[in-house]
C-alpha positions in Angstrom: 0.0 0.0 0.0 2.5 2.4 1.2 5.1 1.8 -2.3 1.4 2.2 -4.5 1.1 5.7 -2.3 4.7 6.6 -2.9 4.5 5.8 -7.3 1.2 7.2 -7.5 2.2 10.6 -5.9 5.0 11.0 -8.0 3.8 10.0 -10.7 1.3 12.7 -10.5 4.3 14.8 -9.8 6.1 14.7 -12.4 3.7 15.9 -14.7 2.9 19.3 -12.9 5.5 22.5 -14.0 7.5 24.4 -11.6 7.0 28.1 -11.7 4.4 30.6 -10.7 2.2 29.7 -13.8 2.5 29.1 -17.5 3.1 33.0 -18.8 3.6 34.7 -15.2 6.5 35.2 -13.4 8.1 33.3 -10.7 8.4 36.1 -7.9 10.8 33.8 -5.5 13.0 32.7 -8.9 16.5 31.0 -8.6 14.6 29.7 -4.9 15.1 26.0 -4.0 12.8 23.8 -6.0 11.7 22.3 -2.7 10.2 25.9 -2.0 7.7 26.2 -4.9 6.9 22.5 -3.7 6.1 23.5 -0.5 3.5 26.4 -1.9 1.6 24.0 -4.1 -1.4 22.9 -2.4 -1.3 20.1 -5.9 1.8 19.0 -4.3 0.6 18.2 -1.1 -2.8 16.5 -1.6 -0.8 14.0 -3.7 1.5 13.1 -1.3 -1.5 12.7 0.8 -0.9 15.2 3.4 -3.9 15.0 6.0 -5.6 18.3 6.0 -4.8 19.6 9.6 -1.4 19.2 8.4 -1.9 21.2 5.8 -3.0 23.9 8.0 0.0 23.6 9.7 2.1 23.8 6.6 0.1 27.0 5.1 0.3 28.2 8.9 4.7 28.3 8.7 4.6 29.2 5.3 2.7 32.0 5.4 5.1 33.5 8.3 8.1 32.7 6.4 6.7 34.2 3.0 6.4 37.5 4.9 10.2 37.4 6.2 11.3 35.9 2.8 9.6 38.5 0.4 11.8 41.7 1.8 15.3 39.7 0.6 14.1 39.6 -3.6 15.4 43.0 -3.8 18.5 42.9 -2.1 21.7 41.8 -3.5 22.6 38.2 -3.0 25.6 38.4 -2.0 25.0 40.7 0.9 21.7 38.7 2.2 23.2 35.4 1.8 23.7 34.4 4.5 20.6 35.8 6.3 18.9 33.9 3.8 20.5 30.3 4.2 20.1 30.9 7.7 16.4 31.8 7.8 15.7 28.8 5.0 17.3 25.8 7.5 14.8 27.7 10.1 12.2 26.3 7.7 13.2 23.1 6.7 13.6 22.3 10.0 10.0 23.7 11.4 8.4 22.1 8.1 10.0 18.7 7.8 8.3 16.8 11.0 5.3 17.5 9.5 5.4 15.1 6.4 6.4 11.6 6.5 9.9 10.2 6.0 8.4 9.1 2.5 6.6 12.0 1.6 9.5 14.0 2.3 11.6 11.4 0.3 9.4 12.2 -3.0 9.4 15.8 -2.3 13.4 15.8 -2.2 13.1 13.7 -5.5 11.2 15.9 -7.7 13.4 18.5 -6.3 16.4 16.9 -7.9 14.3 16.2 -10.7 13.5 20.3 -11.6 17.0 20.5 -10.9 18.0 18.3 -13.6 15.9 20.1 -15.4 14.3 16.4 -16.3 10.9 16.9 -16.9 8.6 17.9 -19.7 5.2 18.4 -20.0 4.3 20.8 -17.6 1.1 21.5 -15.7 1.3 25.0 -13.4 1.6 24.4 -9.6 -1.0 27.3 -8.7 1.5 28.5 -6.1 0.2 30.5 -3.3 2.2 33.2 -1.5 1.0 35.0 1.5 1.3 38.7 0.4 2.2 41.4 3.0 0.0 43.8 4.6 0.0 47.5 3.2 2.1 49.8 4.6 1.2 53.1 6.1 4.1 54.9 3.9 2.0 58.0 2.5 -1.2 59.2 1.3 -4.4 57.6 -0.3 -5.7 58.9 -3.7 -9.5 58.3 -4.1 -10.3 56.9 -1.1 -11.7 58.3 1.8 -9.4 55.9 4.0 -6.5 53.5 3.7 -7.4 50.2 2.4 -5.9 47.3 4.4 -5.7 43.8 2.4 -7.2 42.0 5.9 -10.3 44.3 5.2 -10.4 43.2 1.9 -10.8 39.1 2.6 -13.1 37.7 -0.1 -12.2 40.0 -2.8 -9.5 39.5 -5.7 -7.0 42.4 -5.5 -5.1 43.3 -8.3 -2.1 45.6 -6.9 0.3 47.2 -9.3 3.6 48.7 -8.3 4.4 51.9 -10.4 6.0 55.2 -10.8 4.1 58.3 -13.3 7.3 59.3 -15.3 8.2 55.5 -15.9 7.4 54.9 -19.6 6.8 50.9 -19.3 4.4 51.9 -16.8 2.4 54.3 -19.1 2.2 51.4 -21.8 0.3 49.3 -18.9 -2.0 52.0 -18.2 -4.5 50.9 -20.7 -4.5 47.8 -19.3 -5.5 48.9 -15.8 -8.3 51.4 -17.7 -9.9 48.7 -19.3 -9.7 46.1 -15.6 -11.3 49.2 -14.2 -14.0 49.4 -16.3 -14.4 45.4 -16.7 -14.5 44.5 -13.5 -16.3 47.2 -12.1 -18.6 45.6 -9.6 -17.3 42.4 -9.9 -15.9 41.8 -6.4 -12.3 42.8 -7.5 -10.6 46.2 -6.6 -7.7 47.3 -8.2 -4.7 49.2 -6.0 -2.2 51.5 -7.4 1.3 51.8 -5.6 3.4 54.7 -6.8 6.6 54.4 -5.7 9.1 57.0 -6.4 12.2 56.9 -8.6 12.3 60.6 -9.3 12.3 63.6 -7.1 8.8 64.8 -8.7 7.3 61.3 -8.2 7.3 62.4 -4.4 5.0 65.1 -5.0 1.3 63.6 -3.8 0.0 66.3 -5.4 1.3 65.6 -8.8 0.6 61.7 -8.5 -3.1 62.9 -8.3 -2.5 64.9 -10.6 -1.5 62.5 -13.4 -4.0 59.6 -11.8 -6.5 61.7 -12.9 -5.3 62.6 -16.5 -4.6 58.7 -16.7 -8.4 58.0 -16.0 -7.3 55.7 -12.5 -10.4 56.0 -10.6 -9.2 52.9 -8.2 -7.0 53.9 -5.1 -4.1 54.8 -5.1 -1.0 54.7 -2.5 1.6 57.5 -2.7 4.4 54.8 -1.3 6.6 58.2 -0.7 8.8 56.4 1.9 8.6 53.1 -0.2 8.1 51.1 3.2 5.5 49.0 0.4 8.5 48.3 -2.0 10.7 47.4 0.8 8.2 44.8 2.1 6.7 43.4 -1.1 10.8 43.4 -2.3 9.7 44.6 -5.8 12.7 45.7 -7.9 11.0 47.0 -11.1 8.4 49.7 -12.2 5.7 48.5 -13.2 5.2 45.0 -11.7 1.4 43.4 -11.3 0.2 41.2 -8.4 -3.0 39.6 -8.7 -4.0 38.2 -4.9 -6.5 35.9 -4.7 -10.1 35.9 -2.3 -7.4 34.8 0.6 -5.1 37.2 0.3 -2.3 35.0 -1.6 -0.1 36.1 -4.6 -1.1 34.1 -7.3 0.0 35.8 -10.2 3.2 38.2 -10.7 4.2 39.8 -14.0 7.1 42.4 -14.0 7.2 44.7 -16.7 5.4 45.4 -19.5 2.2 43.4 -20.4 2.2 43.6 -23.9 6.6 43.7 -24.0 7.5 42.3 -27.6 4.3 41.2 -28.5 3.8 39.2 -24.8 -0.3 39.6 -23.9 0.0 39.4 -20.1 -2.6 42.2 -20.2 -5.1 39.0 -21.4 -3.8 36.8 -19.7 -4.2 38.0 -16.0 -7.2 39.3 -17.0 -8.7 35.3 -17.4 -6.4 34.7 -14.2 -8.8 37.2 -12.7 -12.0 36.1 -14.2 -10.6 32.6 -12.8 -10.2 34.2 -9.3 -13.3 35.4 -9.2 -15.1 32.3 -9.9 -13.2 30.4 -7.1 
């Protein structure tokens, strides 16, 4: 029974891919394969993982996804370390909680990505626990700041982006026509604008422009960029679609339509996806 368990879990394994999602972005890229594992609810009902250990496992991880996240901005060689240090913290929380042999097959496919071994992909549907907003500044069109705890049940789609950026212009008809799609759809849109440029600290010229771009969702005016700090965002724009719990689910840097890419429909089924869930 137990060797059936073991090939039949693996097998299913080895057919699912090992990033983020077909088109998006991996937001913890170069990470331990064992990681992305670990944040693939797939992954753990076919090894069979009882569901109160499941909680516990989303429990840890979403902890560590909030100490994790700061680091992806940071150089790599200066955070080392801290990194390796906080990841054997982990492991060694997480591992009592599977099975010598569910572990085993874990540590297998890991080797497996590695290797760079297997075809034939199917998306893990990761989930990342994404960090609370930041009090960092002031709220365009809002009469209050929005908290993502307040927001439970609804699919956010939060975009990190600064008015002079160019390759944040060329996304803003993208967010014009979510605006006006999902308008009373149970999904709200969040603008970040975090500063690159002396005038990008200026609230009153990032209302300014939010209104000549047509934004009519709220907006964040990250002036102390305590939001790109958290998050660990490193590029203007970058798009995180959160699902109904509050996870990351999607993450696209850059551009949606760079070089002829159509991120801008393709997070916008993700979303239509999300909101059916």
């Amino acid at each position: 029974m137990k060797k059936r368990m073991t090939q039949g879990g693996y097998g299913f394994l080895i057919g699912v891919c090992f990033a983020l999602n077909g088109l998006a972005a991996d937001p913890f890229e170069g990470a331990d394969p064992i990681w992305n594992l670990l944040h693939s609810p797939a992954v753990q009902r076919s090894l069979r993982v009882s569901a109160s250990n499941q909680k516990k496992i989303r429990s840890l991880l979403d902890r560590y996804d909030l100490e994790f996240l700061p680091y992806r901005n940071q150089s790599s060689q200066k955070i080392k370390n801290d990194v390796q240090e906080l990841w054997t913290e982990l492991l060694n929380e997480i591992k009592p909680i599977f099975s010598s042999m569910q572990w085993e097959t874990l540590t297998q496919l890991a080797r497996k990505i590695q290797a760079n071994s297997i075809d034939g992909a199917q998306p893990l549907d990761l989930r990342i626990k994404a960090p609370e907003l930041q009090d960092s500044g002031h709220w365009i069109n809002t009469e209050k700041p929005l908290k993502l705890s307040d927001l439970q049940g609804t699919v956010v789609v939060l975009h990190f982006y600064a008015f002079g950026c160019i390759n944040c212009k060329n996304n803003y008809s993208a967010y014009i026509d979510w605006q006006q799609n999902f308008a009373g759809k149970n999904v709200v849109i969040i603008g970040i604008q975090t500063p690159e440029t002396k005038s990008e600290h200026n609230v009153d010229l990032i209302r300014k422009r939010a209104e000549e771009a047509g934004f009519t969702f709220p907006i964040l005016a990250d002036i102390e960029k305590d939001n790109w700090q958290t998050w660990g965002n490193s590029m203007w724009p970058s798009v995180y679609i959160l699902d109904k719990q509050g996870y990351i689910r999607q993450f696209w840097p850059g551009e949606l339509r760079w070089e002829g890419a159509t991120g801008d429909k393709y997070l916008q089924q993700q979303i239509e996806k999300l909101i059916r869930e």
